[in-house]
Phi, psi and omega in degrees: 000122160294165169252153163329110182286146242242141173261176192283171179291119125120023173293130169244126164292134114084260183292321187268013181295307241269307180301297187317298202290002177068348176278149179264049172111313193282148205251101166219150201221174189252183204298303153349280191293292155005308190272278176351298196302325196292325196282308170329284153333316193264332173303307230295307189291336168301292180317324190269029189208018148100030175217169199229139200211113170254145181273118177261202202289313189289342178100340164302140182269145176247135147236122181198135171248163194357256194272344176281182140236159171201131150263128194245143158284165194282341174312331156292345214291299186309314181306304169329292182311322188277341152321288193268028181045032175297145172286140164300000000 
């Protein structure tokens, strides 16, 4: 007979990771937090190539470094990054 493997200090298995976290595994988020996450994704990847990309009130985007600007639609936003060689 083996023994258990012994888990690190405050590690939870399997099921009671799951209870504790109150969800039954699966993962779904709403079309909102989804649209959220993508804009994030697009400051993060502008930001790892020196440039800052705000969303504004109108829903249009500013892209900008040291002395330019750009307003972009959001439908352009991805051709930019990809422009300025953000990674994908």
């Amino acid at each position: 007979m083996t023994a258990p493997k012994a888990q690190p200090p405050g590690a939870l298995g399997g099921s009671a990771d799951r209870a504790a976290c109150e969800t039954d595994g699966t993962a779904s988020i709403t079309p909102e937090e989804a649209r959220r996450k993508a804009w994030i994704t697009w400051q993060a990847r502008a930001a790892l190539r020196g440039h800052q990309l705000r969303r504004m009130a109108d829903g249009r985007w500013l892209a900008f470094r040291h002395g330019w600007s750009r307003e972009l639609e959001e439908a352009d936003v991805e051709a930019w990054l990809q422009r300025i060689g953000a990674p994908g």
